[in-house]
Structures are given as structure tokens and as C-alpha cells.
N, C-alpha and C positions, 0 to 999 in steps of 0.2 A: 032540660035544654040549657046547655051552655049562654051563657050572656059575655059581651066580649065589650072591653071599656078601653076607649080610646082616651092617651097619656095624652095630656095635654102639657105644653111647654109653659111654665111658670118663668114671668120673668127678659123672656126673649122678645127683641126688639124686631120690629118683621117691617121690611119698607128701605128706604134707601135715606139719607140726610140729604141733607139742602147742600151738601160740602159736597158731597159724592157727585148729586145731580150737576153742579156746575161743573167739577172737575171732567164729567163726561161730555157737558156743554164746550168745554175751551177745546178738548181733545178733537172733537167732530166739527168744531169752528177753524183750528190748525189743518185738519186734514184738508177740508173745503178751499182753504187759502193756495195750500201747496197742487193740491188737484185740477182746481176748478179751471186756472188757465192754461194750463197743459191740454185739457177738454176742448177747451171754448179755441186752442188753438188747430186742435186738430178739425174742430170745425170747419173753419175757415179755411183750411185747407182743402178740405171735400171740395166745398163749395167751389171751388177754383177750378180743382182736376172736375169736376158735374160739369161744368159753363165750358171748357174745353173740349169736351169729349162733345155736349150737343151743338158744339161749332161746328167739329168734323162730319157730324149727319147733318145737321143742315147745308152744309157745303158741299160735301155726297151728294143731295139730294137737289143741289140745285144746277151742279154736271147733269143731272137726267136729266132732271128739265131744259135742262139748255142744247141734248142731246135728241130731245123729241122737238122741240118747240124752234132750235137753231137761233136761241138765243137767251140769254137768261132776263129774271123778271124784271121790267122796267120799276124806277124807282115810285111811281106810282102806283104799281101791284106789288112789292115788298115781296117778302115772306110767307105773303096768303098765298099767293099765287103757289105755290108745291101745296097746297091742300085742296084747293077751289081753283077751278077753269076760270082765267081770265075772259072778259070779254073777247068775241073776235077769233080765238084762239082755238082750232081746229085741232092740232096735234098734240093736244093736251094730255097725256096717259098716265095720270096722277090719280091718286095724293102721291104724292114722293116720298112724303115720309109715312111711316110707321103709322101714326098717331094720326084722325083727322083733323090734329091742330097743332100750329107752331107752338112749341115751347116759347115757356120764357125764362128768362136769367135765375139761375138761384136765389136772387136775391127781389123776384117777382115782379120782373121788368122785363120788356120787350130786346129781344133782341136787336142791334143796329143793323143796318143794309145799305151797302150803297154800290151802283153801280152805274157808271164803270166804276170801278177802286180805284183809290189811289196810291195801292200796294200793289193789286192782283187786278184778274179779268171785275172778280167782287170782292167785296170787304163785308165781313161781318165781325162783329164784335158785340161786347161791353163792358163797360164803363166800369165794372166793377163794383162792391160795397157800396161805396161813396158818391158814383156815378159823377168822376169827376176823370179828367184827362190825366195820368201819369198815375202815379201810388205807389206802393208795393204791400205786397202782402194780398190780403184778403182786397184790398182797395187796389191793387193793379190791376190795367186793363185787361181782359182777357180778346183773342184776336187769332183771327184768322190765317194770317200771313206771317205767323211766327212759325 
């Protein structure tokens, strides 16, 4: 029987230095820096056009209800009112939306309501990021009657 002998390397350093390790630390710390807000920007962007688009179905959705009901929700029934039969409310033919629950804000906040508007028949909105009147960016209001 043959026997078979494994060379072993005399000598060779096997592993990585401390110089190497950090030089690979600044490079993945450089990257991070130039990357990271480009990311976090297009975040905030999502989040923007998300809070837009379920403006438009909740606003869809609240033409049917105003199309069954001949009227839309008083500001005391809000926004439930397209998932749950208000009291009273006979010609109820909901949920109007999709989902049996109102969304909320991307930024996991209630949507605003108010009716009558003081733009439109309604106004829905929000507040944005900062949940604060004006902004821009990520922090501007998002709104129904734009």
C-alpha cells in the first residue's frame, strides 16, 4: 500500500495583519458614508409616494361611501366609517376599502380627516415625518387636494 504524506508549508504566515484588517475597516466605513444617505434617501422617498397613493384609496373609498350613504363620514365617524357601519346608517355597503382597517401614515400615524374640507368636499392628509404643518422632503405634508 502506497502511504501519501502531505507537504506542509514551512515557514508561511496564514491569517491576515492588524494593518490589513483596518485598511479593509476604513474601505467598508468609506463605502457606508457615501452609500448610506443615498439609501436612507430613497427611503424617505417611498414613504412619501406609500402616504400618496393610500390617500388616493382612501379618498376612492370614501366617493362610495358618500355614493351609498349620500353623504360622506361625519367628522365624528372619521375614517372607520369605510370599514364599520356607522350607527344609524342603513345604506351602509362597505368596507370600502380593501383591507378591514384604515391604514395609517408610513410613518405609523393616523391618517387626518376633515369634513367638510377646507380645500375639497374632504381633506385627508398627513402631517408628514415630523408631523408638523409645512416641510419638505420626507417632512412635507402629504394631502389630498394637491
Amino acid at each position: 500500500m502506497k502511504s501519501i504524506k502531505f507537504r506542509q508549508s514551512v515557514g508561511t504566515d496564514q491569517g491576515f495583519t492588524l494593518i490589513e484588517l483596518l485598511v479593509v475597516l476604513v474601505v467598508l466605513g468609506l463605502l457606508a458614508g457615501l452609500v448610506g444617505p443615498q439609501v436612507m434617501k430613497h427611503l424617505g422617498e417611498s414613504k412619501v409616494k406609500t402616504a400618496k397613493l393610500q390617500i388616493e384609496e382612501i379618498v376612492a373609498a370614501l366617493d362610495m361611501f358618500r355614493i351609498d350613504v349620500d353623504r360622506y363620514p361625519t367628522d365624528d365617524e372619521k375614517l372607520a366609517a369605510l370599514v364599520q357601519r356607522p350607527n344609524g346608517v342603513d345604506s351602509w355597503n362597505g368596507p370600502y376599502l380593501r383591507k378591514s382597517f384604515v391604514p395609517k401614515d408610513p410613518w405609523g400615524r393616523e391618517y387626518l380627516y376633515r369634513y367638510p374640507g377646507e380645500n375639497g368636499e374632504v381633506d385627508v392628509y398627513s402631517l408628514g415625518a415630523d408631523q408638523q404643518e409645512g416641510g419638505t422632503g420626507e417632512n412635507s405634508d402629504i394631502v389630498s387636494w394637491k
